[in-house]
C-alpha positions in Angstrom: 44.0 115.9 128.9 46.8 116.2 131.9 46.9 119.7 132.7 49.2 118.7 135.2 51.7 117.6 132.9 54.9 119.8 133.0 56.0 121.3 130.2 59.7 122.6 129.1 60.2 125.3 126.7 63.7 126.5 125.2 64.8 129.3 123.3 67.1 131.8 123.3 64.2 134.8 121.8 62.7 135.3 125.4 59.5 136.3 123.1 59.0 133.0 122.3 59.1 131.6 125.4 56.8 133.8 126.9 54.0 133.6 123.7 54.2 129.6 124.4 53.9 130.1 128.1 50.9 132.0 128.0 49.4 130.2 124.9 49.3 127.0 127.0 48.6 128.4 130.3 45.4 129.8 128.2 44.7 126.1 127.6 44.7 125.3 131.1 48.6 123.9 131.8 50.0 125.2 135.1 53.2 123.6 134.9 54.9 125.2 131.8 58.9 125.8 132.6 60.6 128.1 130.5 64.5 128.8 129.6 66.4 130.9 127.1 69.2 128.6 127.7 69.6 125.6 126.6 72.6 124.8 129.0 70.2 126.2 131.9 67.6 123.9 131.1 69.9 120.6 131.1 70.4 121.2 134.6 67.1 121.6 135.3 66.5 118.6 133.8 68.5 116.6 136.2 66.3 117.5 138.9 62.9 117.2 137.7 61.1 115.0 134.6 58.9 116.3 132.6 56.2 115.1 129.5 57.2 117.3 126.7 60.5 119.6 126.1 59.7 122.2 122.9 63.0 123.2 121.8 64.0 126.0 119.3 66.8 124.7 117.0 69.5 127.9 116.2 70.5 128.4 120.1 73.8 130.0 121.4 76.1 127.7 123.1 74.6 124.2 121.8 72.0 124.0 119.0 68.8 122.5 119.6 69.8 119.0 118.0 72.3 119.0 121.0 70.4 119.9 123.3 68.1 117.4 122.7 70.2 114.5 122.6 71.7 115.5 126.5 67.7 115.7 127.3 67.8 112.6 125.7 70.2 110.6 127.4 68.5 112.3 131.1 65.0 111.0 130.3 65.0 108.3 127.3 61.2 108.8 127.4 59.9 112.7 127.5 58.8 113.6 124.1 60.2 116.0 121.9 59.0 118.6 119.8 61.8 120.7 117.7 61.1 124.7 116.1 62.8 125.4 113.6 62.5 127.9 110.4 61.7 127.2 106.9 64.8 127.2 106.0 66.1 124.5 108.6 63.6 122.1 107.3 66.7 119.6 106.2 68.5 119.6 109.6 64.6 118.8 111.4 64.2 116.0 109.5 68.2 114.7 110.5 67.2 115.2 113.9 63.8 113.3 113.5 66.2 110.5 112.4 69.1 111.1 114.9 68.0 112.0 117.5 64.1 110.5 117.3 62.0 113.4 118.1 58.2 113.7 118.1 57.5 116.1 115.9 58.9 119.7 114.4 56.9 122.6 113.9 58.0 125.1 111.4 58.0 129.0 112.5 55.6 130.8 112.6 53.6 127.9 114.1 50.0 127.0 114.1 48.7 127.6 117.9 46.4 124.9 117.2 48.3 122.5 115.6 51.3 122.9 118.2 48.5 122.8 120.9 47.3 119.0 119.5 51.2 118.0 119.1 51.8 119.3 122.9 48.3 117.0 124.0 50.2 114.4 122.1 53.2 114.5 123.0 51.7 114.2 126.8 49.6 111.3 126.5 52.7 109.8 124.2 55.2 110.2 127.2 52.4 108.6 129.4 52.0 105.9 127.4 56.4 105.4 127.2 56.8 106.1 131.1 53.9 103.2 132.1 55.2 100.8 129.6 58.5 101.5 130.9 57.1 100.9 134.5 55.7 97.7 133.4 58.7 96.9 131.8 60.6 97.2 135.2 58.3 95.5 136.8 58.9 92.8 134.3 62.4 93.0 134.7 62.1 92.7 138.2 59.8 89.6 138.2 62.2 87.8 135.9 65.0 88.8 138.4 63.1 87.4 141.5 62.5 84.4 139.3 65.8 83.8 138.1 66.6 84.3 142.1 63.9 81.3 142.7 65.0 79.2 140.0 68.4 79.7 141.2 67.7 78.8 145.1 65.5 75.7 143.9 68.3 74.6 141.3 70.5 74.8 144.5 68.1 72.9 146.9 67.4 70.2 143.8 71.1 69.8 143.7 72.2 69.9 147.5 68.7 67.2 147.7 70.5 64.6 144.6 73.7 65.1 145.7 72.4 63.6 149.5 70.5 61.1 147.7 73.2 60.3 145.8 75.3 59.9 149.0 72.9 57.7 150.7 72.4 55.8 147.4 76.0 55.2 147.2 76.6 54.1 150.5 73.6 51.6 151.1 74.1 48.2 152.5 72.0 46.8 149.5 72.0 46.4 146.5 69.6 49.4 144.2 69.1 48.9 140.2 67.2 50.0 137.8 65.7 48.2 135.2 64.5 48.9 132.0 61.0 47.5 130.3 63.7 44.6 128.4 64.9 43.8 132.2 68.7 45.2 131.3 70.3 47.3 134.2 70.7 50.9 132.9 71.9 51.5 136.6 73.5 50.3 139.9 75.1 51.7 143.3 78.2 50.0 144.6 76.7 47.8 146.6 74.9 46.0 144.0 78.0 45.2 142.0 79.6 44.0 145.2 76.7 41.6 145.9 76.5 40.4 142.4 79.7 39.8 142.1 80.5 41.3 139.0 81.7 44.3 137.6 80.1 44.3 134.0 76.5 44.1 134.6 75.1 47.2 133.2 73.0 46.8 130.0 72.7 42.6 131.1 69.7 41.0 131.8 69.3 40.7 135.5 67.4 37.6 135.9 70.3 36.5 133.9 72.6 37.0 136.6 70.8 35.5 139.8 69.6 32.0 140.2 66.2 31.0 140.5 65.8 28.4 142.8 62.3 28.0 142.6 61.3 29.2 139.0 59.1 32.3 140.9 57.9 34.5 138.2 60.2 37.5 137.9 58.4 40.0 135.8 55.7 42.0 138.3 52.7 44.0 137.0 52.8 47.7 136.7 52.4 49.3 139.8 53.4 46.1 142.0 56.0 45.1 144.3 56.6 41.8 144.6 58.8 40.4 147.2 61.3 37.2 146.4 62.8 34.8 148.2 64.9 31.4 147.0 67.3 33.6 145.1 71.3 33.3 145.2 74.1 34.8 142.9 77.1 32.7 142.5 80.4 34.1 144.1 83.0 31.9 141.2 85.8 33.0 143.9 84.5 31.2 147.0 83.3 28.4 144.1 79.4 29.1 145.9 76.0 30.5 145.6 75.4 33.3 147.9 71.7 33.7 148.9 69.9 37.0 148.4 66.5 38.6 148.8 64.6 40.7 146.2 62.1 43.7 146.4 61.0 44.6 142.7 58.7 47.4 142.0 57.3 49.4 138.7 57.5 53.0 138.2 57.0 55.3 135.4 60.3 56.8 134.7 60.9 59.4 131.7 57.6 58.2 130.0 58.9 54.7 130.5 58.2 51.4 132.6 61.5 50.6 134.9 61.8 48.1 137.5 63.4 49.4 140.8 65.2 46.0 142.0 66.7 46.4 146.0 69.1 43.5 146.8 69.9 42.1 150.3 72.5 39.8 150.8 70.7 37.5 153.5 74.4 35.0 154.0 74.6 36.2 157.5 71.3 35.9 158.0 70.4 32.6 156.6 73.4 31.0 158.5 72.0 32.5 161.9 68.8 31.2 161.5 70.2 27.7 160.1 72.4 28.0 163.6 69.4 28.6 165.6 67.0 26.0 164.2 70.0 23.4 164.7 70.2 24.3 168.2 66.5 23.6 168.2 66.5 21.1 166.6 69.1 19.5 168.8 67.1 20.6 172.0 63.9 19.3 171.0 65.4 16.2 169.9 67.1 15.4 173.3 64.0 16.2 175.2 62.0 13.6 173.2 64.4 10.8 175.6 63.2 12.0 179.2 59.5 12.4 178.0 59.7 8.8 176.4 60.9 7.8 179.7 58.3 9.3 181.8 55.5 7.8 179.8 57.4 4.5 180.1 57.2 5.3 183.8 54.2 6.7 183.7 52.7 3.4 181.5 54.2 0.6 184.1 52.6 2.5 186.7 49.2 2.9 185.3 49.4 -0.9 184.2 49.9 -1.9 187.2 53.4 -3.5 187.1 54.9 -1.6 190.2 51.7 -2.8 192.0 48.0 -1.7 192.3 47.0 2.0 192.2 44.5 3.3 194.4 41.8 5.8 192.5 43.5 8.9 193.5 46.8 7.7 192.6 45.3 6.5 188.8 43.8 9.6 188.0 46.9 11.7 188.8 49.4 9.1 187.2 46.9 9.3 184.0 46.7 13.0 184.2 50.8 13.5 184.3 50.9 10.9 181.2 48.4 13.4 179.2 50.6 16.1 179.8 53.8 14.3 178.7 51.6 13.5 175.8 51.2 16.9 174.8 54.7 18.1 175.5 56.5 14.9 173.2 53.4 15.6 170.5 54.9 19.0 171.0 58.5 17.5 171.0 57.4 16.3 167.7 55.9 19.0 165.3 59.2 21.5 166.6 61.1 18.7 164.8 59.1 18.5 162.0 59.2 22.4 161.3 63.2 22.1 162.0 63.0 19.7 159.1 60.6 21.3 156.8 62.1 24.3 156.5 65.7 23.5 156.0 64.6 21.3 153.5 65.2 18.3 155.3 62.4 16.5 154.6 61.9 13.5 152.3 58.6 13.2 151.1 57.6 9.8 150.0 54.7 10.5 147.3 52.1 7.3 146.8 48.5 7.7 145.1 45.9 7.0 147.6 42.1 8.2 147.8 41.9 11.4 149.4 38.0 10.2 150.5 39.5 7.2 152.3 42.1 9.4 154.3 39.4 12.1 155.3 36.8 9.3 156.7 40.1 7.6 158.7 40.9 10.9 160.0 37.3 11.8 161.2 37.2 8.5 162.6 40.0 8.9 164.7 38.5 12.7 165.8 35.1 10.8 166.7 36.1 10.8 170.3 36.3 14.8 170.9 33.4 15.2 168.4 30.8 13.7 170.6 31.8 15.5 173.7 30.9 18.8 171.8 28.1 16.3 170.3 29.5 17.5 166.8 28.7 15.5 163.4 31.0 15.5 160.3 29.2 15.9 156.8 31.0 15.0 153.9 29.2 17.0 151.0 30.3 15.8 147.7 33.6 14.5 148.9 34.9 12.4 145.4 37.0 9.4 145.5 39.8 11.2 143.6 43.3 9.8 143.6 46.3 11.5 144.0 50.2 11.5 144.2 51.2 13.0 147.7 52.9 11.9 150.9 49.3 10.3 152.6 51.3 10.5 156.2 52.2 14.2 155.6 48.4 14.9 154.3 47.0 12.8 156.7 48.3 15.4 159.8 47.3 18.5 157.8 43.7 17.3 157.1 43.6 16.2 161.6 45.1 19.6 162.3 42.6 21.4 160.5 39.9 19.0 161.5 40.8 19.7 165.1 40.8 22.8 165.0 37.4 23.2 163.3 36.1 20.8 166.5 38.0 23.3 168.9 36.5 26.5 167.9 32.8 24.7 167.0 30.0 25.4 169.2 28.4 22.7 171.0 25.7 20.7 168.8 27.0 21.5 165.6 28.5 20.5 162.8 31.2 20.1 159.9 31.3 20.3 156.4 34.2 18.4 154.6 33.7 18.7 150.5 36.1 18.8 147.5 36.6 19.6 144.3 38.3 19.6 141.4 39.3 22.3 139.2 42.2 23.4 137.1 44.3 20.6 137.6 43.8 20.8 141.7 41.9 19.3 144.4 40.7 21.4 146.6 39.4 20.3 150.2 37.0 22.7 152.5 36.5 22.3 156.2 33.4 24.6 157.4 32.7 25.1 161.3 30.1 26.8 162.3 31.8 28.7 165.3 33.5 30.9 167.0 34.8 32.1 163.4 37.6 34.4 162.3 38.5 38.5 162.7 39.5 39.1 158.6 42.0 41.0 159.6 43.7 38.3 161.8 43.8 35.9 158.6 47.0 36.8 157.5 48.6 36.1 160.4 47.5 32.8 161.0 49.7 30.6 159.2 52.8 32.3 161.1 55.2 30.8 162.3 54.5 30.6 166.6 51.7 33.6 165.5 48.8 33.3 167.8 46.9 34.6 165.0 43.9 36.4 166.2 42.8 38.9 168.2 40.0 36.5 169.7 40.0 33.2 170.7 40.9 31.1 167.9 44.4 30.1 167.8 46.4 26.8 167.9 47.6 26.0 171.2 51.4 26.0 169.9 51.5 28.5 167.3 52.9 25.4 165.1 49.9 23.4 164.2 48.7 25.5 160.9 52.4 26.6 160.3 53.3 23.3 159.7 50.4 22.4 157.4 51.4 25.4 155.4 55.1 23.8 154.7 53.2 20.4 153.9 50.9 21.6 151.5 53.6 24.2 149.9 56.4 21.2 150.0 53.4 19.8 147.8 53.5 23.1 145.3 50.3 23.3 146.9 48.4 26.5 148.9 46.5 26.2 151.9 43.9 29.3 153.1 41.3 30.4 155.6 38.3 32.8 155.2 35.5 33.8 158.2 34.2 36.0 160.3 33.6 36.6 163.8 30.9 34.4 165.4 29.9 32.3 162.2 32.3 30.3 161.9 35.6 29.4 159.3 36.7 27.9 156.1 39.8 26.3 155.5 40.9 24.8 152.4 44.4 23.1 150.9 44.7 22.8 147.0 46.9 19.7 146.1 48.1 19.7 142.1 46.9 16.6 140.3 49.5 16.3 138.0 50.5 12.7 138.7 54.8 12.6 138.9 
């Protein structure tokens, strides 16, 4: 029980208001307010809230139905408890319907009963003013949340509408794919480098050219990078040559491919301008390095006269050098032609067991001054279709380099085999070996490779063998670690042409 509660009493017999007063001061209420008018207590009620108003109904000035409604409209939530006679039964239950109140009490009352309806009416108020708080509070939360909502909404669409912007205005080419590989959307760019205005809802890979036949459709969660592609510009009457990133997302509960398209024109002719010039510089120094080891040969032979020992050894040392700049010379133009597509390979069957023993025979020399053996473990006599010139400098180069990076007194493993319509061919050393992480970088073009020592001298040597063996629709690869030694290995296709 709140004894604290206050308590409002109005009517006009001042009898009755004192009878109540004291009756509930008896029960331990301190805060009982009482007024004979009704008018009186309205104002009071602007200034102060209390649980329960007890209001006679025939009142001068405003009858207690009125009164109760302006109480009403004050405080929505005080409970109200009406007197009235016996014979103004009718009009309590109107305003039980009108104007919702608690409870009426006929006259004489009950001190007992209107004692219980007071304690009711109390905890009843209670009850109204904390789910009213709560309801605030609600209302209040919602507010902040709609405020929230609001200032994210605004963010979201300040954050697309920059994406948008940078989407719109990128150099290349963004579209998005569905799981059927139709474009369900584009930026400007990508029309632009297509050259075509209707290509929503086609089938990309139907409107780029494949020069190689690469496999267009990645695996889920993949990017694949692609090369070898071009679109055909019908103005110009040409192929334009393009680059492609593809990669999978889940997008609404579905798979799309994200394509990005670079237009790589610009590029492609830069780089074909500076492998001509190259080209064209390599290829006139091979004249002044054949002349100097023309020079150097009728010297050494002893047609400009006899050579003392001093002037032999440096004569022969100067031709080893312009050796190894025209061999040099050489492989730059053989890169040059490799990869602008240059080269004319000139495929004959031959044994691939034959070419290994020539080339190891012509490596003998630097193999015994490491004192290094070849052993050729289950190397077949298998025939196949390839350019044997072209092969032949792969298999030295990696042979080479195996004897290079090979510790004294050792040796190396040659084998093949033959599997899902390739040949395979290992070289093993057992040397200085390879960092893992440097493997990747070792077929580079002019890439050192490694962060150790093993590294072609030229940067050109393992390059070069990877643009044989690919011209081949082959793959060439190296394993190892550091300190015991490497694997390489070239897989030629035995499909016979």
């Amino acid at each position: 029980m709140n004894i604290f509660a206050k308590i409002l009493i109005v009517d006009d017999e001042i009898m009755v208001t004192k009878t109540l007063k004291t009756l509930l001061k008896l029960e331990g209420y301190s805060n009982v307010f009482t007024f004979n008018s009704p008018i009186e207590a309205i104002e009071w009620l602007k200034n102060n809230q209390c649980s329960v108003i007890i209001s006679d109904f025939i009142m001068p000035d405003m009858n207690g139905i009125e009164f109760l409604l302006k109480a009403k409209e004050i405080d929505s939530n005080v409970t109200q408890i009406l007197l009235t006679g016996y014979a103004d039964k009718e009009n309590a239950i109107k305003a039980i319907n009108e104007v919702g109140i608690f409870k009426y009490i006929e006259k004489p009352w009950n001190n007992d009963d209107i004692i219980l309806n007071i304690k009711n009416g109390i905890e009843r108020t209670q009850l109204k003013n904390s789910l009213q708080n709560k309801i605030n509070e609600l209302q209040e939360l919602n507010k902040n949340l709609e405020n929230i909502v609001d200032k994210r909404t605004e963010e979201l669409k300040n954050t697309n509408n920059k994406l948008a912007t940078v989407i719109d205005n990128l150099s290349e080419g963004l579209l998005i794919l569905n799981s059927n590989n139709l474009i369900e959307q584009a930026n400007p760019a990508a029309f632009e480098i297509l050259k075509n205005k209707d290509i929503i809802d086609k089938n990309f890979f139907e409107l780029v050219i494949n020069e190689k036949n690469v496999k267009t459709n990645p695996e889920v969660d993949k990017t694949l990078y692609l090369k070898d592609f071009s679109v055909v510009d019908y103005d110009k009457n040409c192929t334009i040559p393009i680059e492609l990133n593809l990669s999978k997302i889940v997008l609404d509960n579905d798979i799309k491919t994200i394509v990005l398209i670079r237009d790589v024109e610009s590029q492609k002719e830069n780089e074909r301008l500076k492998d001509d010039f190259i080209a064209t510089l390599t290829h006139d120094l091979r004249t002044p390095v054949l002349a100097s080891l023309n020079a150097l040969d009728f010297a050494l032979n002893g047609t400009l006269g006899e050579l003392n020992k001093e002037q032999f050894e440096l004569f022969s040392t100067m031709k080893k050098s312009s050796e190894d700049m025209l061999g040099l010379v050489n492989v730059l133009l053989e890169v040059y032609r490799y990869e602008s597509n240059k080269i004319h390979l000139v495929k004959k069957e031959f044994d691939i067991r034959e070419l290994i023993e020539t080339s190891e025979k012509e490596l003998k020399p630097l193999c015994d001054i490491e004192n290094l053996t070849f052993e050729n473990k289950e190397v077949e006599n298998i025939i196949v279709k390839a350019d044997r010139s072209e092969i032949k400098r792969v298999i030295v180069n990696i042979l080479g380099n195996a004897i290079k990076h090979s510790f004294k007194d050792g040796k190396i493993v040659v084998r093949t085999e033959t599997k899902d319509g390739f040949l395979s061919v290992f070289v093993q050393d057992f040397g200085e070996g390879i960092n893992p992480s440097d493997i990747p970088q070792l077929f580079k073009k002019f890439s050192k490779g490694t962060s150790k020592k093993r590294s072609p001298s030229t940067g050109l040597g393992l390059y070069l063998s990877r643009q044989i063996i690919e011209a081949h629709n082959g793959k060439i690869e190296a394993s190892g670690e550091i300190n015991k030694g490497a694997t390489f290995v070239f897989r030629l296709p035995l499909e016979k042409e």
